[in-house]
C-alpha positions in Angstrom: 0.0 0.0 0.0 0.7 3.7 -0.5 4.0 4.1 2.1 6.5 7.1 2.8 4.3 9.9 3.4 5.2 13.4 3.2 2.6 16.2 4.5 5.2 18.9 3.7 4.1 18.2 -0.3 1.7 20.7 -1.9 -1.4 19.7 -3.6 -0.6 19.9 -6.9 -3.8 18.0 -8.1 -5.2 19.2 -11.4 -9.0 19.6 -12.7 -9.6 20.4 -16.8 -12.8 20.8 -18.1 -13.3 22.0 -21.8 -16.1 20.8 -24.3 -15.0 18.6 -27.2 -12.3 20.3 -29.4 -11.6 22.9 -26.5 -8.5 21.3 -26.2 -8.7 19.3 -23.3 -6.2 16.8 -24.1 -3.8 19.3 -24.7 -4.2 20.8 -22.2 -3.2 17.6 -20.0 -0.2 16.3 -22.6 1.6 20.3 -21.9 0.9 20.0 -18.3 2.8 16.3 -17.7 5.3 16.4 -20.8 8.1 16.5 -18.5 6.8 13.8 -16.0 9.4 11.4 -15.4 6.5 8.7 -13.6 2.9 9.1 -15.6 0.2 6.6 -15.3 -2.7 7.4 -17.9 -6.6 6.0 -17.5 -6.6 6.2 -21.4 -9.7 4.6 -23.0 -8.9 6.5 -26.1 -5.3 6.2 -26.5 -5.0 9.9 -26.7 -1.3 9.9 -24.7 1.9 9.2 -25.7 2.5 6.0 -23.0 3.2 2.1 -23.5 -0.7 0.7 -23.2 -1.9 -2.4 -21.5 -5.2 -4.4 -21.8 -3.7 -7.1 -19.5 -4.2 -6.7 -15.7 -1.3 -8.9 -14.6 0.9 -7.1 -17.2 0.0 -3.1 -16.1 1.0 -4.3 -12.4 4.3 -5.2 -13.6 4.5 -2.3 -15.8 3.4 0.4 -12.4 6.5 -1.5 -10.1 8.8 -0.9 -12.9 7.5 2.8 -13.2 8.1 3.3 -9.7 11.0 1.9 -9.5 12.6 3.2 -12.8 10.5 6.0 -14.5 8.5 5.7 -17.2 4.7 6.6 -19.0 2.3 3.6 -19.1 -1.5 3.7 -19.8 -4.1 1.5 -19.3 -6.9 1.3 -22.6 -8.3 -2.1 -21.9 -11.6 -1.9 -20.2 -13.5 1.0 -19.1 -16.0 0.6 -17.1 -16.6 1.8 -13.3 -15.3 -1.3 -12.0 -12.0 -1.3 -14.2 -11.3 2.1 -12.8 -11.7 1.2 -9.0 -9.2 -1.3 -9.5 -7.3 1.0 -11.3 -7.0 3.6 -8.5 -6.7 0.5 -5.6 -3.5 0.0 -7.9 -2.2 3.3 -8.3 -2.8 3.8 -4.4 -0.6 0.8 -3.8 1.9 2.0 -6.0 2.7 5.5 -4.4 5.7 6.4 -2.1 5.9 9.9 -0.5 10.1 9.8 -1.9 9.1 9.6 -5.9 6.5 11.6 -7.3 3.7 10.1 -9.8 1.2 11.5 -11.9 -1.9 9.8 -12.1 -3.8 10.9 -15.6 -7.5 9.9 -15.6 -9.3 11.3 -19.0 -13.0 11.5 -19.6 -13.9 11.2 -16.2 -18.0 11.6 -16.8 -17.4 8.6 -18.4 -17.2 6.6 -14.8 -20.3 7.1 -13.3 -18.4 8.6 -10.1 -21.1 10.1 -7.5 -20.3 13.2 -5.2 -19.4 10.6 -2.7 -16.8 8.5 -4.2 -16.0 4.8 -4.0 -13.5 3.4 -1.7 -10.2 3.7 -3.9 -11.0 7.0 -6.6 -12.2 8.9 -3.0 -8.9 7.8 -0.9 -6.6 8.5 -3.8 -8.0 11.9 -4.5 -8.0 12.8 -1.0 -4.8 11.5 0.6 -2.4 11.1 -2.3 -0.9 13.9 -2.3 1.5 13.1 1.0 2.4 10.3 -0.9 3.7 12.0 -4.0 0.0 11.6 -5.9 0.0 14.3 -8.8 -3.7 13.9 -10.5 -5.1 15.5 -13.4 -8.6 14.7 -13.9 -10.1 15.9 -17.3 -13.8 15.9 -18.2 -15.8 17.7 -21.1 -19.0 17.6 -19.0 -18.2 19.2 -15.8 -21.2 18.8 -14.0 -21.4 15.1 -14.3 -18.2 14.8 -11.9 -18.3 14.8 -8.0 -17.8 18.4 -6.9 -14.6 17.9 -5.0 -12.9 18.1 -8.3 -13.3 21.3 -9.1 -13.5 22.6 -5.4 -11.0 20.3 -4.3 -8.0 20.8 -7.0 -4.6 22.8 -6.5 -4.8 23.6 -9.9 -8.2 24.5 -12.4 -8.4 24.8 -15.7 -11.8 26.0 -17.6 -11.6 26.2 -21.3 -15.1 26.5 -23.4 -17.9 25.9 -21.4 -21.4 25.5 -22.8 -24.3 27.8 -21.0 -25.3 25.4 -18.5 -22.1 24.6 -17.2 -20.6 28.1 -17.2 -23.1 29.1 -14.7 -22.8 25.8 -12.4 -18.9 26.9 -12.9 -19.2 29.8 -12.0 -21.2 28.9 -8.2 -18.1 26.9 -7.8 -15.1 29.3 -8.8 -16.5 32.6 -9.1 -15.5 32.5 -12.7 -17.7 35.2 -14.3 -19.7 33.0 -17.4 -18.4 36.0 -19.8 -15.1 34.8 -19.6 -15.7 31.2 -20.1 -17.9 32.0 -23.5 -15.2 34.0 -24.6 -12.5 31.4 -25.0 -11.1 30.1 -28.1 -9.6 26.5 -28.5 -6.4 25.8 -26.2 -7.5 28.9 -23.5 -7.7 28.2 -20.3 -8.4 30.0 -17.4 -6.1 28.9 -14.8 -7.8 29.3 -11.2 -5.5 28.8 -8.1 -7.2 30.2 -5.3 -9.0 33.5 -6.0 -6.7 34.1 -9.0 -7.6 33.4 -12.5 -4.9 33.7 -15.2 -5.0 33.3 -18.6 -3.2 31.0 -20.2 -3.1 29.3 -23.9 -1.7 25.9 -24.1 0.7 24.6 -27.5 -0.4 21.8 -29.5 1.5 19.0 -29.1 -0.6 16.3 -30.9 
């Protein structure tokens, strides 16, 4: 199980939310480029990681990642009880000394509830003191529990459609104006009660 922990380490957890072709993806490839440990949840094979269908195989893969370095993804099955054992083995993967980021793309796609299941809730909450990075992406943002966006270190809203912009904007104070406003690969970057613009470069 997840061992060495570190309370001194920030939360550097990371929420994206853009509708399709707002640049999403992007958005998540820029922000872990220069990972040296990445694990994707990659039903789309949309990142540039070594991909496994196999259970037995993506467990060796993880120890070799933590041990070594190293991208892998996992694009076999998708559904809500894949991903539970997906987090229980990221969760046993961690160590507070080596720092992992944990990639989980179109998270609506799980059927998570505002309260979480066992694994998804402890990793999101606690893995941060032992070196947990996560960046959770979604193109419908209201169909993700709360603590996401409320929860995160790091925001990121690109293009939002009406009825998001305003649930958004209860959340963040992000004024809907802004949100409408944006063109493909903008973000607003929220940390806090600061929002900063920033555009993200396409890396394909």
């Amino acid at each position: 199980m997840a061992k060495n922990p570190d309370t001194s380490l920030p939360n550097r957890h990371k929420f994206i939310a853009a509708i399709t072709g707002g640049g999403k993806t992007q958005a998540i490839k820029n922000l872990t480029k220069s990972s040296k440990r990445a694990v994707f949840w990659d039903p789309d094979n949309d990142h540039n990681c070594r991909h496994y269908k196999d259970k037995t195989a993506f467990l060796g893969a993880l120890k070799l990642v933590m041990s070594r370095g190293g991208r892998i993804g996992w694009n076999g099955d998708d559904d809500e009880t894949r991903f539970e054992w997906f987090m229980m083995a990221v969760w046993a993967a961690l160590d507070g000394t080596k720092m992992l980021d944990v990639v989980v793309e179109e998270a609506a796609d799980l059927g998570l509830k505002q309260t979480m299941p066992k694994w998804s809730g402890k990793v999101w909450r606690r893995a941060r003191k032992y070196g947990g990075i996560l960046t959770v992406g979604t193109q419908r943002v209201q169909e993700v529990p709360k603590a996401f966006i409320t929860q995160a270190g790091e925001t990121y809203i690109g293009i939002q459609k009406a009825n998001d912009q305003h649930y958004i904007k209860r959340q963040t104070g992000l004024p809907p104006t802004k949100m409408g406003a944006l063109e493909p690969l903008n973000f607003y970057k929220l940390t806090g009660n600061d929002a900063q613009l920033v555009r993200f470069k396409y890396i394909g």
